[in-house]
N, C-alpha and C positions, 0 to 999 in steps of 0.2 A: 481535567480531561480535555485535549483539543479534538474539536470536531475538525475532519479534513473532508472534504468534497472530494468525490473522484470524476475525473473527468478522461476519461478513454474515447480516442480516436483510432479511426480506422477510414480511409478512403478520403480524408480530410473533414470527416463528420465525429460529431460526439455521437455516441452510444454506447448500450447498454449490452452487456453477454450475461445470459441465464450459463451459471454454473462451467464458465469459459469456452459455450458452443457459438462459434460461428452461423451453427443455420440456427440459431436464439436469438438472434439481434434486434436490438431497437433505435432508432434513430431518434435522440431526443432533442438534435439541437445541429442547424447545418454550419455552424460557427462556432469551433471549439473556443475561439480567442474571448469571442463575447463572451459566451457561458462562463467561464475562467472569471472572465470580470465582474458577470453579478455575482458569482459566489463572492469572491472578494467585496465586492460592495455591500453583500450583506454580511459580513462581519468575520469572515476563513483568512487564516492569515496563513497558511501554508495550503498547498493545493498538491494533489495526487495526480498525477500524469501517466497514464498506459497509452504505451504504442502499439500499438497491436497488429498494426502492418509492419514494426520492427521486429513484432515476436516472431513471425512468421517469414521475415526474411534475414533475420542475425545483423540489421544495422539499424542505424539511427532515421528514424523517417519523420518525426517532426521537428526538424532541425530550425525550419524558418517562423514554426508556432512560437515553439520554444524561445529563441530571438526578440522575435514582437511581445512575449510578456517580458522577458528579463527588462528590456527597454522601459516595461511599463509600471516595473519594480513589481512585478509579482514573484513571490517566494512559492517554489516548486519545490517537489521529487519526482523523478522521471526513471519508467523502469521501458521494462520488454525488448528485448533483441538486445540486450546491453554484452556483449560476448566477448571483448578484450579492450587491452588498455587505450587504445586506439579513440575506440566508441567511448570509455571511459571519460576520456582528458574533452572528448568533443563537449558531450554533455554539460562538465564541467565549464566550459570553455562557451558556452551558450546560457550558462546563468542557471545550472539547475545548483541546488543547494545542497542537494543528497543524490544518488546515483543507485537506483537499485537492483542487483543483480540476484537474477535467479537460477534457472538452467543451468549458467555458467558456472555458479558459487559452487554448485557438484558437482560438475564435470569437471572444471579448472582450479582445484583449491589454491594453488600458487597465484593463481590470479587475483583471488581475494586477498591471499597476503599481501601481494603488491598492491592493489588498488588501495588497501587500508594502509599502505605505508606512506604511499604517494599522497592520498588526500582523508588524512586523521579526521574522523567525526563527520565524511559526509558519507562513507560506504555503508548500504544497508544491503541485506541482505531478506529476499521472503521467499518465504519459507509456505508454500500450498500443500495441505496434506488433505488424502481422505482415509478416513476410519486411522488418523493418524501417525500413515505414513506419508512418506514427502513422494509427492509429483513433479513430473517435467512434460518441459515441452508443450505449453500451454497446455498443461492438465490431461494431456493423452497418455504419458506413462507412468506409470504408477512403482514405485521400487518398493525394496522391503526394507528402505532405511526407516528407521523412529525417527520422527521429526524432531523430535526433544531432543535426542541424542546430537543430531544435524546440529540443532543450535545452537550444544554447546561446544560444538567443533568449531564454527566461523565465530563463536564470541573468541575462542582462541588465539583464532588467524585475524583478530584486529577490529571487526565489524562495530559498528556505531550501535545500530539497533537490528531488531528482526520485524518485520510486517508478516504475523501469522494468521493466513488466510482458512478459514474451512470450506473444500469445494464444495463438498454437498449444502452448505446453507447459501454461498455465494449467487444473489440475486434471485433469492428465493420467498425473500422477507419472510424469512421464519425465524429470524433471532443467531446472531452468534454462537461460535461454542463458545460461552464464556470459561465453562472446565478446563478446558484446552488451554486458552489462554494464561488461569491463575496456575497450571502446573508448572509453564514454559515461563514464567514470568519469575515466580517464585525460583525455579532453579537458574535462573541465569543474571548475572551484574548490570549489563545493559538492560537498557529500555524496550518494552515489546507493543509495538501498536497492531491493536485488532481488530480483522477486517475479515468484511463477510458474512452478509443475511440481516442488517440493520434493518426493523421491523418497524420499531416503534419509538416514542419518544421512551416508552419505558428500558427500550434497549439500552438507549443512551445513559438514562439514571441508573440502572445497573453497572452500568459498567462504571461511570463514576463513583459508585459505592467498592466495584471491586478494586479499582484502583487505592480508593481508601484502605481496604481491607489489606492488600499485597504490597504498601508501602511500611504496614506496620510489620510486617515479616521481610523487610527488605531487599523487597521488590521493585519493577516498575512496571505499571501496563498505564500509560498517561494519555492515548492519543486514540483515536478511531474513527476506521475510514467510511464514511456513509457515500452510495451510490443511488442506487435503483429506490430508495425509500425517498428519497430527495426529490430526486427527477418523475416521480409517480405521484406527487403530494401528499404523501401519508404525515408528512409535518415538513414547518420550513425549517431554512438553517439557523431564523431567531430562535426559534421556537428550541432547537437542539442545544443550541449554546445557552440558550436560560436552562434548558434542563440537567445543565455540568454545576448548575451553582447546588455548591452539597449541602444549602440550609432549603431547598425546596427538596 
């Protein structure tokens, strides 16, 4: 199970969004570059990246972040406002490793075709549902698609993995869906990392147990994304990565 750090900027600041509300916000850190780097220093070897003044304007806004870590060999995924192939090839073109599209992945399914075609295994696609159907538009509208259903559409159209978020837990620290997860995991071939409401060290060892458990039904749910439990100290990131070893 890899632990991923999330680090979401907006205004050039890291923080935090209760449940994706803008008047929720927490400012945990006035230098997203540094924070990136002690997650990396304490032992994350891929890092979560949300733009969140992309989300809200349909283009790439930390272009020059983005830069300064690629430089610094830090291994990213970088989502929010990602809307055509344009934004696509930038992202890619500035050192992100994975490219992830939301909003767009439903409104423009051709797009996802082509971006999966154009750059095989780094297209992801997430997928935010409440009461599990899928949302848009940073979490303001709500459709009557099934999310399960969504994602075995884009496993279709090419996509590497899915990041399936649950709004209602997200930065709530009340724990994952994990149910949500072993469904959507269990019926699809690619990999699903899950994210959203990371609580406790015990979230963590669950979920490393459920990974065991949906590998034997072959599955994958391998990776999960911790925010607000990190940045709030409810454990550190040692502390997370000793709790993926599955003989504790």
């Amino acid at each position: 199970m890899r632990v991923i750090p999330a680090v979401d900027i907006r205004g050039g600041l890291c923080v935090n969004l209760v449940q994706g509300d803008f008047d929720r916000e927490t400012v945990f850190s006035n230098d997203p570059i540094a924070q990136t780097l002690e997650w990396v220093n304490q032992g994350a070897d891929l890092i979560h990246l949300v733009d969140l003044d992309g989300a809200k304007q349909g283009k790439l806004c930390v272009g020059p972040i983005l830069e300064e870590l690629a430089s610094k060999k830090v291994r990213f995924e970088v989502g929010g406002g990602i809307r055509t192939m344009a934004t696509i090839q930038e992202a890619v073109g500035l050192g992100a490793e994975r490219v992830i599209l939301g909003t767009a992945a439903y409104r423009d399914p051709n797009l996802v075709k082509e971006a999966a075609a154009c750059f095989p295994g780094r297209i992801v696609v997430g997928i935010d549902a409440r009461e599990g159907r899928v949302a848009l538009s940073g979490w303001t509208e709500l459709t009557d698609t099934d999310a399960l259903e969504f994602a075995e559409f884009v496993e279709k159209a090419g996509v590497s993995r899915i990041i399936y978020t649950d709004i209602g837990r997200d930065g709530m620290l009340q724990g994952p869906n994990f149910e949500a997860a072993r469904k959507m995991a269990t019926a699809l071939k690619i990999p699903v990392t899950l994210s959203g409401g990371v609580s406790s060290l015990g979230d963590i060892r669950t979920a490393t147990l459920l990974e065991q458990e949906i590998r034997r039904s072959g599955g994958v749910v391998d990776e999960i994304i911790v925010g607000r439990a990190l940045y709030v100290g409810a454990f550190t990131l040692s502390q997370a990565l000793e709790a993926t070893r599955p003989d504790l």
